[in-house]
N, CA, C and O atoms as a GROMACS GRO file, in nm:
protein
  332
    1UNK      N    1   3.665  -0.227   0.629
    1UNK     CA    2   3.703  -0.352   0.693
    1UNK      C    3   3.792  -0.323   0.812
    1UNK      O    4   3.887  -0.247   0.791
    2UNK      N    5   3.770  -0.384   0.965
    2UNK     CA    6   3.794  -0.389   1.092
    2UNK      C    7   3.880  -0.485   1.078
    2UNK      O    8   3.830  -0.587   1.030
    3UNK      N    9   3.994  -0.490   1.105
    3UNK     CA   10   4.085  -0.641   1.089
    3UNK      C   11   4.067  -0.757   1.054
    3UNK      O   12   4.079  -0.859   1.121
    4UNK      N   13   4.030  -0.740   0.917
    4UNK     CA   14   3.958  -0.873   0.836
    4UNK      C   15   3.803  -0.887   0.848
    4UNK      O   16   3.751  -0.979   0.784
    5UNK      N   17   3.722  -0.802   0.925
    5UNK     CA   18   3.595  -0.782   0.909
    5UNK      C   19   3.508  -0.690   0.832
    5UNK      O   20   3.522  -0.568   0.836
    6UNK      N   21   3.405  -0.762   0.750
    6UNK     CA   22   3.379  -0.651   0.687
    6UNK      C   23   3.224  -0.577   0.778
    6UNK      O   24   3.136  -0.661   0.794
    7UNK      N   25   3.205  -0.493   0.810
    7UNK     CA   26   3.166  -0.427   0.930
    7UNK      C   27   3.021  -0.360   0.796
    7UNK      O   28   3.041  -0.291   0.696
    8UNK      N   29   2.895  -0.412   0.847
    8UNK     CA   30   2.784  -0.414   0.742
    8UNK      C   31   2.634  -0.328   0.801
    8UNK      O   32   2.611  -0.385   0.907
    9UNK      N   33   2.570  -0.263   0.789
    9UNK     CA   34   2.510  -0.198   0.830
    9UNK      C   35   2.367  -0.184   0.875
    9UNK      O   36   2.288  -0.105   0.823
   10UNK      N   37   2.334  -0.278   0.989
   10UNK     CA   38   2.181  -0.345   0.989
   10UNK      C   39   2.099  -0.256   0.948
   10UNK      O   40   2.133  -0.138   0.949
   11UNK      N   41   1.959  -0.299   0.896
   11UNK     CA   42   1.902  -0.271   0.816
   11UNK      C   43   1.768  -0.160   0.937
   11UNK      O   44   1.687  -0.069   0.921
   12UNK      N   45   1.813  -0.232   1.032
   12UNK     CA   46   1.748  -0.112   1.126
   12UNK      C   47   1.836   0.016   1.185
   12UNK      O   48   1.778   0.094   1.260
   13UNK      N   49   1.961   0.036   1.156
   13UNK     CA   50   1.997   0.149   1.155
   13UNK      C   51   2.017   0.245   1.059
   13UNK      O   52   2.077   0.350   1.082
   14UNK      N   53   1.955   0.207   0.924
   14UNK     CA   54   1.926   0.278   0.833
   14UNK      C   55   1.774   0.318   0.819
   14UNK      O   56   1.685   0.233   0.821
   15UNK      N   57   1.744   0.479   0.804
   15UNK     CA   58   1.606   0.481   0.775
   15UNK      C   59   1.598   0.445   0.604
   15UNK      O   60   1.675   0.442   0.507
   16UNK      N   61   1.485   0.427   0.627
   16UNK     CA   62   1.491   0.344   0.456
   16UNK      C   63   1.324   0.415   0.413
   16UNK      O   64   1.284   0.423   0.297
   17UNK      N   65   1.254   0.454   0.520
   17UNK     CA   66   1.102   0.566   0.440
   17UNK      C   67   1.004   0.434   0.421
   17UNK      O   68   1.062   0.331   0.454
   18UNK      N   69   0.922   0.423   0.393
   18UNK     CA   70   0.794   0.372   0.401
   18UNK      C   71   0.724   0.392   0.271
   18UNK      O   72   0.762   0.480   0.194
   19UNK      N   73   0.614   0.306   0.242
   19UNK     CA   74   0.520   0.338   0.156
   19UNK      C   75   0.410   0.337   0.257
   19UNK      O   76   0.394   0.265   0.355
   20UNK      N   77   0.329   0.445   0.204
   20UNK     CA   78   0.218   0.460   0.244
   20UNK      C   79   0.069   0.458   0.148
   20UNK      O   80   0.057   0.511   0.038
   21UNK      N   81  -0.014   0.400   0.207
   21UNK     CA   82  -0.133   0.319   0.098
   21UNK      C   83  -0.232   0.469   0.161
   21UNK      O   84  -0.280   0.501   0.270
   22UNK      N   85  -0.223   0.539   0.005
   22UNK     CA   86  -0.371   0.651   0.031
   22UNK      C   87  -0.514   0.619  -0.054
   22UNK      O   88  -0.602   0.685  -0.109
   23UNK      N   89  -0.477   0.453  -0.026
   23UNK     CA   90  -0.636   0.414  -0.083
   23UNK      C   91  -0.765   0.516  -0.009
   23UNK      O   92  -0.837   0.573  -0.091
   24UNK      N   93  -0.785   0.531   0.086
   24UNK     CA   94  -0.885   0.633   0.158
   24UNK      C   95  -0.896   0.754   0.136
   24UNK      O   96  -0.999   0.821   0.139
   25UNK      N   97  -0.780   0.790   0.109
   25UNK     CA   98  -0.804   0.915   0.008
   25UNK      C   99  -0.886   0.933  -0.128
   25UNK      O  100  -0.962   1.023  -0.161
   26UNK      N  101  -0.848   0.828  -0.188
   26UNK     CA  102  -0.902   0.767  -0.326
   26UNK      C  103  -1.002   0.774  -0.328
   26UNK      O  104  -1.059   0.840  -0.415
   27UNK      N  105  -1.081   0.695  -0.211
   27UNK     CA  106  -1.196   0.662  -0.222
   27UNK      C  107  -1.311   0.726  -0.182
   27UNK      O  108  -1.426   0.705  -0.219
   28UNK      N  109  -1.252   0.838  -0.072
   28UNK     CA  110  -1.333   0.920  -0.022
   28UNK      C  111  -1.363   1.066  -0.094
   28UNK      O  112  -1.445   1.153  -0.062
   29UNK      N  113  -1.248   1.063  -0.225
   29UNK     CA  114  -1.280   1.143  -0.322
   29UNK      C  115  -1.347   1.133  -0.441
   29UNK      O  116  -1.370   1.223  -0.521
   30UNK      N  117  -1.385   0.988  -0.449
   30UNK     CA  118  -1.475   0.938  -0.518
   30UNK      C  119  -1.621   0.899  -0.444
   30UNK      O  120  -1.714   0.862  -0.515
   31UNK      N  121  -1.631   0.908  -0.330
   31UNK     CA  122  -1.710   0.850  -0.262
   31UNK      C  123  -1.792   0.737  -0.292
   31UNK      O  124  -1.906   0.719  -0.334
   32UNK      N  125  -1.691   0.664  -0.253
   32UNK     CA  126  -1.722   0.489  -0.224
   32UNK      C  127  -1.722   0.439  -0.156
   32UNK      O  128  -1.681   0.538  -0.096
   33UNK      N  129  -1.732   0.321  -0.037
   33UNK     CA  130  -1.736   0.309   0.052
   33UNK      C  131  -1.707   0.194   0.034
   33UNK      O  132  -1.770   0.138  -0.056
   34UNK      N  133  -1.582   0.098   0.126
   34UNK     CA  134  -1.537  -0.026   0.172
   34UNK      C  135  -1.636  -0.113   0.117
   34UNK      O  136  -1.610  -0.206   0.040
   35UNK      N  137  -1.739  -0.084   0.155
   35UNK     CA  138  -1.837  -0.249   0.169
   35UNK      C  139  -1.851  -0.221  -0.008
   35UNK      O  140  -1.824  -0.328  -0.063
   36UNK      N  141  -1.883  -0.119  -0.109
   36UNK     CA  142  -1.934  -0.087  -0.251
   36UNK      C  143  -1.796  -0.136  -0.312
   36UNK      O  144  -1.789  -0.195  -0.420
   37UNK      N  145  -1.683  -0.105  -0.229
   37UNK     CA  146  -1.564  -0.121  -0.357
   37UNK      C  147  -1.555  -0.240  -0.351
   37UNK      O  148  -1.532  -0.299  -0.456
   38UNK      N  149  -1.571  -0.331  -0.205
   38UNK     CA  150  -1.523  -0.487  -0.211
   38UNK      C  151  -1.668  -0.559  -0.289
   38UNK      O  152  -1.681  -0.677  -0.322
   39UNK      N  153  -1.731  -0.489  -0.298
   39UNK     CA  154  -1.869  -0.575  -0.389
   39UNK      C  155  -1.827  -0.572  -0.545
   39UNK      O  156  -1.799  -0.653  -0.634
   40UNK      N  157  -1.835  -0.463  -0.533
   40UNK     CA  158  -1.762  -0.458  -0.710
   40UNK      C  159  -1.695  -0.533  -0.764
   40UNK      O  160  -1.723  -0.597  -0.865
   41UNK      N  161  -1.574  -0.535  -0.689
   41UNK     CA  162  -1.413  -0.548  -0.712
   41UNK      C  163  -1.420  -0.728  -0.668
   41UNK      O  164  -1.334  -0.785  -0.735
   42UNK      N  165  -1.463  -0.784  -0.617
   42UNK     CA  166  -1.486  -0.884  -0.566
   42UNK      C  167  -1.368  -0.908  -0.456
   42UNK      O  168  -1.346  -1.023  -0.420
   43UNK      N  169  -1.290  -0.795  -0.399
   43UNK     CA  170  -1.158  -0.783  -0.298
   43UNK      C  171  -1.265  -0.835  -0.173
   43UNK      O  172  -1.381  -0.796  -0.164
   44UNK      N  173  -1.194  -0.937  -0.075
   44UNK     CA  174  -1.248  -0.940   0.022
   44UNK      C  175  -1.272  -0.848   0.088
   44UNK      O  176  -1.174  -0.773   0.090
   45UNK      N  177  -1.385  -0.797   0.166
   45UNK     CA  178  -1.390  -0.682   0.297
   45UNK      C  179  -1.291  -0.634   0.426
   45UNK      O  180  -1.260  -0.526   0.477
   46UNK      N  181  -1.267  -0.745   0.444
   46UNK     CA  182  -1.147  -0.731   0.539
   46UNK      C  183  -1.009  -0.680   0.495
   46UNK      O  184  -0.944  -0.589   0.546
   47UNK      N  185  -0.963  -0.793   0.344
   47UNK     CA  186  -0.864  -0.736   0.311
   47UNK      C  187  -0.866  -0.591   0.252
   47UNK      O  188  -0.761  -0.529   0.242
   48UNK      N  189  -0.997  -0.533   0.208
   48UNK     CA  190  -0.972  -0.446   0.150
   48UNK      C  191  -0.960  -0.292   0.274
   48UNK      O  192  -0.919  -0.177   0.259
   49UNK      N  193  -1.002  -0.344   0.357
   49UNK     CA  194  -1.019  -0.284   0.488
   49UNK      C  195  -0.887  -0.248   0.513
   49UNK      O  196  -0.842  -0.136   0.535
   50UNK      N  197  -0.830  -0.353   0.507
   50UNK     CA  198  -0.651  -0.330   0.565
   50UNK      C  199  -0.588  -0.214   0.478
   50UNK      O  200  -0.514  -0.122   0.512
   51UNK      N  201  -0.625  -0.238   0.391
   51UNK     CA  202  -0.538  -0.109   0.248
   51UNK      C  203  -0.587   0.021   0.299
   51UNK      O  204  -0.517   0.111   0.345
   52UNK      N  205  -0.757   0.019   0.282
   52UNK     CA  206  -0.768   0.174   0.356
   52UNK      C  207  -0.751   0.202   0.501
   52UNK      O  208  -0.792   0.304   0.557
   53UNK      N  209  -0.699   0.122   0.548
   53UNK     CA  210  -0.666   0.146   0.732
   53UNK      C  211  -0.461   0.213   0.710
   53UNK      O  212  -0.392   0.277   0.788
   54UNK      N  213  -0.428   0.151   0.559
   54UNK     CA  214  -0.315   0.154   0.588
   54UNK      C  215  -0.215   0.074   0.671
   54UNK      O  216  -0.112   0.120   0.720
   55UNK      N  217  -0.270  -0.081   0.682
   55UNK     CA  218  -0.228  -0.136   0.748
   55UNK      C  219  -0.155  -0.267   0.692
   55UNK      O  220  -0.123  -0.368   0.754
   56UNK      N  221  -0.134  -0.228   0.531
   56UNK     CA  222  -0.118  -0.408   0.460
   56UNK      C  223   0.043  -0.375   0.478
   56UNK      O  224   0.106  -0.270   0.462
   57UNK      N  225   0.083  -0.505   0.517
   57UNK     CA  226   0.209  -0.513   0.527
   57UNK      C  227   0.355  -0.571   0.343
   57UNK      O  228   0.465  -0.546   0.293
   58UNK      N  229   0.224  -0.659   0.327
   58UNK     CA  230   0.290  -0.703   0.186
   58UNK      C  231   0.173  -0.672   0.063
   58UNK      O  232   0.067  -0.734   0.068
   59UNK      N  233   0.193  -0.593  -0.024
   59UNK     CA  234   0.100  -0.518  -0.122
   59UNK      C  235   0.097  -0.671  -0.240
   59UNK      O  236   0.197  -0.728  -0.283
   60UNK      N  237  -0.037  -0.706  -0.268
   60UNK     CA  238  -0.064  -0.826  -0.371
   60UNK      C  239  -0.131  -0.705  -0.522
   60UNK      O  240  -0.216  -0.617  -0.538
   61UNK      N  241  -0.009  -0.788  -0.615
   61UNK     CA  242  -0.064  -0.636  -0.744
   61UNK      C  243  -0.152  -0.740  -0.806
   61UNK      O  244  -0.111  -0.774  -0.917
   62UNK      N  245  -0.262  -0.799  -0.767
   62UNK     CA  246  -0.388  -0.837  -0.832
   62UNK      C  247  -0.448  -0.733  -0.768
   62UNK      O  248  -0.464  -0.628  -0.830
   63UNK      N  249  -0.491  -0.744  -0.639
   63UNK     CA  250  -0.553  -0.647  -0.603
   63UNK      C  251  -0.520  -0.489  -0.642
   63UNK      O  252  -0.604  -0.415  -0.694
   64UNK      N  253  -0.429  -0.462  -0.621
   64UNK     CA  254  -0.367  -0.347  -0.684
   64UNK      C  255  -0.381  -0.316  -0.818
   64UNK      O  256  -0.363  -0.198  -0.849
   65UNK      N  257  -0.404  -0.384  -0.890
   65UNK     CA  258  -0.457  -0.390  -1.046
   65UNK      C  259  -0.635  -0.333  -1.066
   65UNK      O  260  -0.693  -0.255  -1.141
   66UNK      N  261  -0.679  -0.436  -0.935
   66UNK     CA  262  -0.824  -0.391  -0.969
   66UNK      C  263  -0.865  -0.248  -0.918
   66UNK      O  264  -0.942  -0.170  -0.974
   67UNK      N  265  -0.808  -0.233  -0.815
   67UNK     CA  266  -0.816  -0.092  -0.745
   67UNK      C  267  -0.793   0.023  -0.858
   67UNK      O  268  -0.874   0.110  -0.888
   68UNK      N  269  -0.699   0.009  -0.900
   68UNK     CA  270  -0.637   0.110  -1.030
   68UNK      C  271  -0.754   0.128  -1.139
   68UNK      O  272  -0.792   0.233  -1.191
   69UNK      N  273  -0.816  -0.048  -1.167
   69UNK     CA  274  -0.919  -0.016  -1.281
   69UNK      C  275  -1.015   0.028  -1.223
   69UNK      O  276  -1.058   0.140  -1.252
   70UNK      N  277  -1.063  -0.036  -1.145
   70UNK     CA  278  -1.224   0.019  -1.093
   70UNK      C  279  -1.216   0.160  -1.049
   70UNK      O  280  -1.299   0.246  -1.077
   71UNK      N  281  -1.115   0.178  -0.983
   71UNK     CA  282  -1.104   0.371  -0.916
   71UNK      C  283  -1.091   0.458  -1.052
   71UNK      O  284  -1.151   0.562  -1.080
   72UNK      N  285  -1.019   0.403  -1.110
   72UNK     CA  286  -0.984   0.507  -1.291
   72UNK      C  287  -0.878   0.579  -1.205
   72UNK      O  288  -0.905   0.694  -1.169
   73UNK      N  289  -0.751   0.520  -1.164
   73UNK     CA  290  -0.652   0.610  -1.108
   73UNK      C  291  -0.500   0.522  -1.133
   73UNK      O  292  -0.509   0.400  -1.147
   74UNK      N  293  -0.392   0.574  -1.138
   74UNK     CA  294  -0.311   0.548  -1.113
   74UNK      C  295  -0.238   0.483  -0.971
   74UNK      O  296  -0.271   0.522  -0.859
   75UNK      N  297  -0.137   0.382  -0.994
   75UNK     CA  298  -0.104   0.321  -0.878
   75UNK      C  299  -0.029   0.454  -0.797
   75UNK      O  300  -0.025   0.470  -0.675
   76UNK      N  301   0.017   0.526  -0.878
   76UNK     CA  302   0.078   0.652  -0.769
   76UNK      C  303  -0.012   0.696  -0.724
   76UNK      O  304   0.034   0.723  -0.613
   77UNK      N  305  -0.120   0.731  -0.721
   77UNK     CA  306  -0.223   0.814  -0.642
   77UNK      C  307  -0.290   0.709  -0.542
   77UNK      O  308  -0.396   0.757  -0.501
   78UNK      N  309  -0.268   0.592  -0.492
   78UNK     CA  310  -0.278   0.481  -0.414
   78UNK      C  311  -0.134   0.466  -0.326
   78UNK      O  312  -0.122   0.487  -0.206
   79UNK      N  313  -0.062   0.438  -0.389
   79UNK     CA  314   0.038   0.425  -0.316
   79UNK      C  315   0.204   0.534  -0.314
   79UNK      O  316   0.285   0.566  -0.401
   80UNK      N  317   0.195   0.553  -0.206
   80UNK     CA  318   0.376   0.661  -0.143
   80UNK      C  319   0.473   0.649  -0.096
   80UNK      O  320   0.483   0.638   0.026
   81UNK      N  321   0.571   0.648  -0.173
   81UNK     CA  322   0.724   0.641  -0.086
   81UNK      C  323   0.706   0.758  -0.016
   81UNK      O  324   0.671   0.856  -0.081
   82UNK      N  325   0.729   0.773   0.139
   82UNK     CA  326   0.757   0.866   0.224
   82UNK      C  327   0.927   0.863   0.289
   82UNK      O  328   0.952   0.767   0.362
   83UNK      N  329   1.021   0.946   0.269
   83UNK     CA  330   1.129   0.891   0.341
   83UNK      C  331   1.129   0.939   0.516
   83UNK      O  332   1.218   0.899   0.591
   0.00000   0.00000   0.00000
């Protein structure tokens, strides 16, 4: 505390690491392909697109549930804390 301030530490000057979605990894070691997993899985195409682009910003664990069953994998082998 700065003379009665308490002095707090924005959240962008802390690195804080990332998760990173290795759905494409997953899948390309199973060899499946976007359009086969979203048929299956009944995941939209697009959204499921975003996961293996690595591009979802907020992770929905329905989907994340089905990914896990239908792949036969664990959510760690999908998803990474990187710091």
């Amino acid at each position: 505390m700065e003379g009665g301030t308490l002095k707090l530490e924005s959240s962008l000057d802390v690195k804080q690491g990332k998760i990173i979605c290795h759905l494409k990894d997953v899948m390309q070691d199973r060899e499946i392909s976007v359009y086969r997993l979203s048929f299956i899985t009944g995941i939209k195409y697009e959204v499921l697109k975003r996961y293996y682009d690595n591009l979802i910003l907020r992770y929905d664990s329905s989907i994340l549930t089905k990914l896990c069953f239908y792949l036969d994998c664990d959510l760690n082998s999908i998803l990474k804390y990187e710091k």
